[in-house]
C-alpha positions in Angstrom: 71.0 102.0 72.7 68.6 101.4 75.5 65.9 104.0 74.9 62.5 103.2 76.1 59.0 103.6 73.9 57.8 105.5 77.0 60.8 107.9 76.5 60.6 107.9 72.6 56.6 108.2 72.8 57.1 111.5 75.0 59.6 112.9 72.4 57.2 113.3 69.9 54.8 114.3 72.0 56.9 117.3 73.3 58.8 117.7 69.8 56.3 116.4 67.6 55.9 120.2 66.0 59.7 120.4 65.4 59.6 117.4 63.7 57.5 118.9 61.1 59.3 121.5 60.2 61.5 121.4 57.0 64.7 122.5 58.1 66.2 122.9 61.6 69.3 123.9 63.0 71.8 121.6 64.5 70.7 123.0 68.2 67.0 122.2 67.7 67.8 118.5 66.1 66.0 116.1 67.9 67.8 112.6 67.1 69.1 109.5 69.0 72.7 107.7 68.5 73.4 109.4 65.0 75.8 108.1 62.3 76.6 110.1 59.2 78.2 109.7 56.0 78.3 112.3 52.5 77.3 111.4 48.9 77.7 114.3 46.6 78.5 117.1 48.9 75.7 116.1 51.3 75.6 115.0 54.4 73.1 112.0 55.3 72.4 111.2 59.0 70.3 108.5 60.7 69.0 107.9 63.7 67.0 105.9 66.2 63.6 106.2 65.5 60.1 105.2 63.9 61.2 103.0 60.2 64.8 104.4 60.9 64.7 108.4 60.8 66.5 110.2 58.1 68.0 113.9 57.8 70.3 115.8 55.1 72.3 119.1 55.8 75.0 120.6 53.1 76.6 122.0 56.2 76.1 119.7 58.9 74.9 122.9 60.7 71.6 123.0 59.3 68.8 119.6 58.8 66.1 118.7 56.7 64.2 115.5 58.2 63.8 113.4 55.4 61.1 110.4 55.1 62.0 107.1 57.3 63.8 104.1 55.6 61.2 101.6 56.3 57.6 102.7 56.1 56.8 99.3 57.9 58.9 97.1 60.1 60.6 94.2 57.5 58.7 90.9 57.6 61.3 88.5 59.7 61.7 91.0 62.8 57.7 90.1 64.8 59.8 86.4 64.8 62.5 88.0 66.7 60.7 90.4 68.9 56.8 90.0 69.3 54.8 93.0 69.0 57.6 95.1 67.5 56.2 98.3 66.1 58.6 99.6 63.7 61.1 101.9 66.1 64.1 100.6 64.9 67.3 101.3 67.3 70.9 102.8 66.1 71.7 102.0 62.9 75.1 102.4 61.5 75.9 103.5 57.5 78.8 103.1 55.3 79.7 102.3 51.5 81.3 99.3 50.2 80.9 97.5 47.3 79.6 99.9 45.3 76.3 100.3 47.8 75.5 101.8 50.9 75.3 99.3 54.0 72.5 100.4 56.8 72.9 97.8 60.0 70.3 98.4 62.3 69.0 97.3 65.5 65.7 95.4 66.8 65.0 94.6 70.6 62.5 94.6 73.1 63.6 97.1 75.7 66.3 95.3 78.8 65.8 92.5 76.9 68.8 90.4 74.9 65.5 89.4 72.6 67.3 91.3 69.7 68.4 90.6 66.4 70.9 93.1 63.8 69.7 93.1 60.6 70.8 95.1 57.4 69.9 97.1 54.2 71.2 98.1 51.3 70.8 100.9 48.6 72.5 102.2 46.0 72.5 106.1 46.7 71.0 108.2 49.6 69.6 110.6 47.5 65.7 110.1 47.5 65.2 111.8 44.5 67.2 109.4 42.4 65.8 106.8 40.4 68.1 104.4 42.2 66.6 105.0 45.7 65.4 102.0 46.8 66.6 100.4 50.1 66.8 96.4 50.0 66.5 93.9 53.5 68.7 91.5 53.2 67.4 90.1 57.5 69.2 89.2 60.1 72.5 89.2 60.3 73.1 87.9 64.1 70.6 87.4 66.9 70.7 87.0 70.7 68.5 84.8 72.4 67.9 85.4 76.4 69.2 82.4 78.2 71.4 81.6 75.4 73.4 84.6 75.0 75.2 86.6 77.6 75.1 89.3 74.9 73.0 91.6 73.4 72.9 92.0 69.5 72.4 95.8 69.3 74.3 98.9 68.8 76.3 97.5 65.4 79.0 99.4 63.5 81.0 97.8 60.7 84.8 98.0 60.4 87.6 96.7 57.6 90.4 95.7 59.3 94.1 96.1 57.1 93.7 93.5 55.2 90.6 94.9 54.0 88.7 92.1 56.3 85.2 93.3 57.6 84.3 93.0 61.1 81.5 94.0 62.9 81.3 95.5 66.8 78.4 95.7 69.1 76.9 95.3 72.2 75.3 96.7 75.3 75.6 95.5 79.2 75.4 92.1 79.8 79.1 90.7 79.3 80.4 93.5 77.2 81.0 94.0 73.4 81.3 91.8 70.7 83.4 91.4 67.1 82.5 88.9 64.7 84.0 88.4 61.1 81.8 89.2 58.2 81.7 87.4 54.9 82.6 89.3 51.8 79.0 90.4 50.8 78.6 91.7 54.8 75.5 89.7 55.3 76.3 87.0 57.4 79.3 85.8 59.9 82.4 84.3 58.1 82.9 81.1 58.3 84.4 79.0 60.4 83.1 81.7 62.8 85.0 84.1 64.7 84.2 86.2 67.4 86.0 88.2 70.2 85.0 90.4 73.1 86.5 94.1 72.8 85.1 95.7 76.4 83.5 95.0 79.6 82.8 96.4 82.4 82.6 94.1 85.8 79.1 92.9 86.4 77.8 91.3 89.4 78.0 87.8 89.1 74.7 86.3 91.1 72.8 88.3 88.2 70.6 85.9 85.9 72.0 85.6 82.7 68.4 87.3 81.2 69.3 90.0 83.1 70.9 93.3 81.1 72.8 93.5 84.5 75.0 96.8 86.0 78.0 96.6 83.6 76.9 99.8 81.6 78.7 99.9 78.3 77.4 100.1 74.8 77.7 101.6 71.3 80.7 100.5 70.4 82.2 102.3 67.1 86.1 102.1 65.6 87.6 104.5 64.0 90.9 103.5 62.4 93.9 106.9 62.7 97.3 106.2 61.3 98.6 103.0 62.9 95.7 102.4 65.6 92.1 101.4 65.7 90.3 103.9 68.4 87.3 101.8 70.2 84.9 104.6 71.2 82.1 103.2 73.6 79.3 105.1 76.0 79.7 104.1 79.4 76.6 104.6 82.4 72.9 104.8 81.2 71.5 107.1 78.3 67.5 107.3 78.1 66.8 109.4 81.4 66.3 112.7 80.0 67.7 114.8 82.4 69.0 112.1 84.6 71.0 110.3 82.3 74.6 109.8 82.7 76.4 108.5 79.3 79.8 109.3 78.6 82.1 108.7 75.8 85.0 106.8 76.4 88.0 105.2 74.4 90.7 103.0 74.0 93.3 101.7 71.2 94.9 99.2 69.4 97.1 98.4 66.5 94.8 95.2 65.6 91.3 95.4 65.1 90.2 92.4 67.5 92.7 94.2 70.1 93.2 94.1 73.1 92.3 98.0 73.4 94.0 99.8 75.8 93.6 103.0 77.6 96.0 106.1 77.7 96.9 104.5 81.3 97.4 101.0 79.8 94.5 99.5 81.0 93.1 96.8 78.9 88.8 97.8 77.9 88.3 94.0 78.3 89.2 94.8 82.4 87.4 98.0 82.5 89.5 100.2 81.1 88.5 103.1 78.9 89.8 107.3 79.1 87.9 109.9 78.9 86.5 111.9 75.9 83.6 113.9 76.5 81.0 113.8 79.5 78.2 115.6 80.3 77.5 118.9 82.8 74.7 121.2 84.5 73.4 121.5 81.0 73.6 118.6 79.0 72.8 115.8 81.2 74.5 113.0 79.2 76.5 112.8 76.4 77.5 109.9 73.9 76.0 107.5 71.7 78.8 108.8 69.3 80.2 108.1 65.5 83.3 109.2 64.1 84.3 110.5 60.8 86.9 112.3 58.6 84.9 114.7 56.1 87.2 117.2 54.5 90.5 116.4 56.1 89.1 117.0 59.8 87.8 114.8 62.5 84.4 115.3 64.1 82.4 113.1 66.4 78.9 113.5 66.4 76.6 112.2 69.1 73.4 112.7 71.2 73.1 115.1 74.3 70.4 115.5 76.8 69.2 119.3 76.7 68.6 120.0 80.6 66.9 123.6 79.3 64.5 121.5 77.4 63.0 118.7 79.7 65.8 116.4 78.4 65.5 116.5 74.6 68.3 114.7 72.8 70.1 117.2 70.1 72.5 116.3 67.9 75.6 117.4 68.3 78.9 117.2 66.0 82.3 118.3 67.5 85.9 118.4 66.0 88.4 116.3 66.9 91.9 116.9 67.5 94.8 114.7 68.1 97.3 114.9 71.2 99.7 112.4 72.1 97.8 109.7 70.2 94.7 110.6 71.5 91.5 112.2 70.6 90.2 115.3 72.1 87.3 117.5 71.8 85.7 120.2 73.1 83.8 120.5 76.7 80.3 120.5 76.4 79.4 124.2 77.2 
């Protein structure tokens, strides 16, 4: 999620009014790399954005913008990334152990100076009692010249034997899995870590350097005996001009190797084809996966070509065929 404050700054300049509305439909949803989960027979989504933005639908058709998770960035992140001013990048939302988990990012824009922390709560539902989201800090960090890695872009998986591991990444040398200790706030240890994708990057490139091996966003989805590694490929971020696409490969273990419907391995550039932009929506990914109800759906971020590049969020079904996922053209 490389999404610059120039870019986020014009969104609410242009969209600002939308914002303030109480409910809109999924085609005027202005959000960034959504993720999505339901408590109660509602649907909670969040989002890139100012304190982590926050919306509710009963339908997932139709959004209410809810208040932001943090009202103020959490204490340990100016130690990370100087001058940080509380727009906190693709977060990533799931329950276990009897709370809800919220990873999110912090960076300083094509910089590795980034950190993943993570918060917890015990319901989503603001007007509980309960409601109250808890920083528990960093969980990993990358450190320019250190890491050829960038510590954004998290989502957390169990493996089989209920082992939690969590995947991330953007450019540089590809994406990452590390193994999470039982409370999922800190890497197991001894340590273990493994590189799921990558993309070839030219190798006279400083290591500070975010470099031309575009891949991010990595998120698995576990369907009967495979783990699916979705990832966004080419460069979100340029409103009409951007070029993400969603792309996958499988596995039957969750550190892999994932491989594509050709048999390419993702750690040597592999990756098939899922969805992809067109004339109208100028770049498509960013995505989450989910099964609500016995059905699929992907949701994701789109550019909006009709509307100077706005992202929208978008939330297709997905079908199965041969093994592999399918949805829906953009149209």
């Amino acid at each position: 999620m490389r999404v610059s404050l120039s870019i986020y700054v014009w969104v609410l300049l242009v969209y600002g009014s939308v914002f303030s509305q109480k409910t809109l439909s999924i085609n005027e949803t202005i959000v960034h790399d959504p993720v999505m989960i339901e408590q109660d027979g509602t649907y909670y989504l969040f989002c890139t954005g100012k304190g982590i933005s926050m919306f509710s639908s009963k339908d997932m058709t139709n959004w209410t913008k809810l208040d932001k998770v943090f009202d103020a960035a959490p204490q340990w992140v100016s130690k990370v990334v100087p001058n940080f001013d509380n727009h906190i990048w693709a977060p990533d939302v799931s329950f276990h152990n009897g709370q809800y988990y919220l990873y999110y990012s912090v960076s300083a824009f094509a910089k590795n100076t980034s950190a993943i922390g993570v918060a917890t709560n015990k319901t989503l539902n603001p007007a509980d009692k309960n409601y109250k989201w808890e920083d528990h800090g960093i969980v990993i960090q990358s450190v320019p010249n250190r890491d050829l890695w960038n510590a954004i872009d998290p989502n957390l998986i169990y493996d089989e034997n209920n082992t939690p591991w969590l995947t991330f990444g953007s450019f540089w040398n590809g994406l990452k899995m590390v193994k999470l200790k039982a409370d999922l706030l800190a890497p197991a240890e001894p340590e273990e870590w493994y590189t799921v994708a990558r993309r070839e990057r030219t190798f006279k490139l400083e290591d500070k350097d975010p470099g031309d091996a575009a891949l991010e966003a990595p998120f698995i989805f576990k369907k009967n005996d495979y783990y699916y590694l979705f990832l966004s490929w080419d460069y979100c971020c340029r409103g009409e001009n951007s070029t993400y696409k969603v792309v996958v490969g499988r596995s039957k273990t969750v550190q892999g190797p994932y491989l594509d419907a050709t048999g390419k391995s993702l750690f040597e550039g592999g990756g098939t084809l899922v969805i992809e932009g067109n004339k109208n929506w100028a770049g498509v990914g960013h995505n989450s996966t989910y099964t609500f109800k016995g059905k699929d759906y992907m949701v994701f971020h789109a550019y909006d070509v009709a509307q100077r590049g706005a992202p929208k969020l978008k939330i297709k079904e997905v079908k199965w065929e041969n093994g592999w996922p399918k949805v829906e053209p953009m149209n």
